[in-house]
N, C-alpha and C positions, 0 to 999 in steps of 0.2 A: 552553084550547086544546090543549095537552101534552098535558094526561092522553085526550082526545079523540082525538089523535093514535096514542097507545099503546095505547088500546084497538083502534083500531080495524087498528093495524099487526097486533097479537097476533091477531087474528079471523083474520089472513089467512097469515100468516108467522108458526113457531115462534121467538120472541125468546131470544136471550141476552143479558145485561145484560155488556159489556165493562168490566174496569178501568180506565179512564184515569187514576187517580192525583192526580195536584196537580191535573190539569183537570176536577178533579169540583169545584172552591169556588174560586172566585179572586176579593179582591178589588182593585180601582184605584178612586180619587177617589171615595169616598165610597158606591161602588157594588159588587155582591154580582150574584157572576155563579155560578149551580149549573147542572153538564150533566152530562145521561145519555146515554151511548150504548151501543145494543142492536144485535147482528149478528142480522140477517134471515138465517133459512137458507132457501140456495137462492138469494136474491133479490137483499139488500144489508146496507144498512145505516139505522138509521134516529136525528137525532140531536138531542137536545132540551136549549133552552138558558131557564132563565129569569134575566131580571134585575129587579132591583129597586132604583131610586137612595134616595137619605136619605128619610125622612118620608113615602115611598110616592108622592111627588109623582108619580113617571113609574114605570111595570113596561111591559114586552117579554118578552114569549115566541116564541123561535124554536124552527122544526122542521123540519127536513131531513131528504129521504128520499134516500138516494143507491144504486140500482142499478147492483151486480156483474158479478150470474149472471141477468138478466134484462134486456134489451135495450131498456129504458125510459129516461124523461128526469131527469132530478133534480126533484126537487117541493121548492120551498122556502118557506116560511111566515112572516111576521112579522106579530105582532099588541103593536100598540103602546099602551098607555092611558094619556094625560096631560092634565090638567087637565077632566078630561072629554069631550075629544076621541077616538075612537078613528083607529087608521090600519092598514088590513088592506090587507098587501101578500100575492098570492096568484100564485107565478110559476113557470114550467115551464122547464128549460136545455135543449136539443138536444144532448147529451153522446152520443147513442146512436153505435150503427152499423150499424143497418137501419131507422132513420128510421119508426118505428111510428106509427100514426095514434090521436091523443087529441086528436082536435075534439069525439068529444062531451060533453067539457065545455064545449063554448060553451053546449049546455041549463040548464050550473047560473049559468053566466055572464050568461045570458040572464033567467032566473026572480029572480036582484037586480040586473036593470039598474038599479031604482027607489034601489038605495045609491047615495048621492053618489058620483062619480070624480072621481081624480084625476092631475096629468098627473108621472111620475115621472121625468118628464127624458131626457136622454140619457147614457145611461153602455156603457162599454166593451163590455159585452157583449148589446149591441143584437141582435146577427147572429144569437143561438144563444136568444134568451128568445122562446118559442113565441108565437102571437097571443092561444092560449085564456089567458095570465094575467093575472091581472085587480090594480087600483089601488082602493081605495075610505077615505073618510075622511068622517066625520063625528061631529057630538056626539047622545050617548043613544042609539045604536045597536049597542052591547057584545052583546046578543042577538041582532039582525038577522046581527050580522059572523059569531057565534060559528055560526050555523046553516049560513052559510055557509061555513064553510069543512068543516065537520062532511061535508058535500054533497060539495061538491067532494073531499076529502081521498078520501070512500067511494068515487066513482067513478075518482076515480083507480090507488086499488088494485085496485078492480075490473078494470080497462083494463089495469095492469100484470101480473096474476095473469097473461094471455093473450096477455103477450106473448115473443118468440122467448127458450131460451135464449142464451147467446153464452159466449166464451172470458172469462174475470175480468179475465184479466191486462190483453187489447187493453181491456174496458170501463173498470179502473182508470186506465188510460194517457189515457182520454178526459178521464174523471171528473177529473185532472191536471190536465189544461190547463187546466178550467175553476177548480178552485183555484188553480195559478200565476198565471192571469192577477187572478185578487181579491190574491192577495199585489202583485204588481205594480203593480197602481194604484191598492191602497190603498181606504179609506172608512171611518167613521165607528168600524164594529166592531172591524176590524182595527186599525187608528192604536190605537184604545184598547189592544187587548192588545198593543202592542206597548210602549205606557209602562208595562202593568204585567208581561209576562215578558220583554218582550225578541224581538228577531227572530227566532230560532233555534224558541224556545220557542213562537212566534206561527205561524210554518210548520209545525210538527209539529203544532199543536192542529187546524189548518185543512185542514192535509191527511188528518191521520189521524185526527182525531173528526170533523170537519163533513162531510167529503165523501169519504172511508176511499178514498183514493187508495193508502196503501201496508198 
């Protein structure tokens, strides 16, 4: 999914590849966490994280697309494979500030209605995760998910290329809140990196690799 990701970010926006340092390999409990992050010119930012636990049991690949200088939503991606189960989470945040219109991606939403859904609960940031993102899980479906999100990701950037520029700074300040508030009430990614750097170290990676708030 990453490398799908990067291609198809590079097709649209000239990539630099950022140093992040220690948070390029970090591992905790048995588990191996590698991320790149590449500044979008013009656009934002785009950030990709793979994990891998002992014996290969379980791998997760996340990708975040976090816009700057283009008045778009954050696109954020997990793809999960354990036990033979996949689990494609596919979700848009409202970080903007002129509220741009990406409903047609409910076309790509629509064309794997036939993927199993699933119900991802209630969490904090109910209020700002657009309708068009989508939940799905199931086993032997590793191809079906990977096409879809290939779809989705494509029109996404399509829909962002075209949308307004804006000031960095007020979009970073959005793009903030929506980081604070994942530091704030916590979840599964973060608690981890907080056993293996530390808090300090766990707010800097989330702010300024995941979602290039500063």
């Amino acid at each position: 999914m990453n490398n799908s990701m990067l291609q198809m970010a590079e097709s649209c926006f000239k990539l630099r590849e950022r140093d992040i340092g220690e948070y390029a390999r970090l591992r905790g409990s048995g588990m191996n966490f590698f991320t790149g992050v590449y500044d979008a010119a013009d656009a934002g930012s785009l950030f990709l994280m793979d994990m891998k636990a002992p014996l290969g049991l379980m791998k997760m690949q996340t990708s975040v697309f976090s816009p700057t200088e283009l008045d778009g939503p954050i696109l954020s991606l997990d793809f999960v494979e354990a036990f033979g189960t996949c689990t494609l989470v596919l979700e848009l945040y409202d970080t903007t500030l002129s509220h741009p219109d990406f409903q047609q991606l409910e076309k790509v939403k629509a064309e794997y209605s036939s993927l199993p859904d699933y119900d991802p609960g209630e969490h904090w940031f109910d209020s700002i995760r657009l309708p068009v993102s989508a939940h799905k899980k199931g086993r032997k479906l590793r191809a079906e998910m990977l096409q879809m999100v290939q779809e989705y990701a494509a029109l996404y950037f399509e829909l962002l290329q075209h949308c307004k520029s804006c000031d960095a700074a007020e979009k970073r300040a959005e793009n903030a809140k929506f980081a604070d508030g994942l530091l704030q009430n916590g979840g599964p990614a973060v608690n981890q990196f907080r056993k293996m750097v530390g808090e300090e170290k766990t707010a800097a990676f989330i702010r300024t690799c995941m979602f290039c708030c500063e």
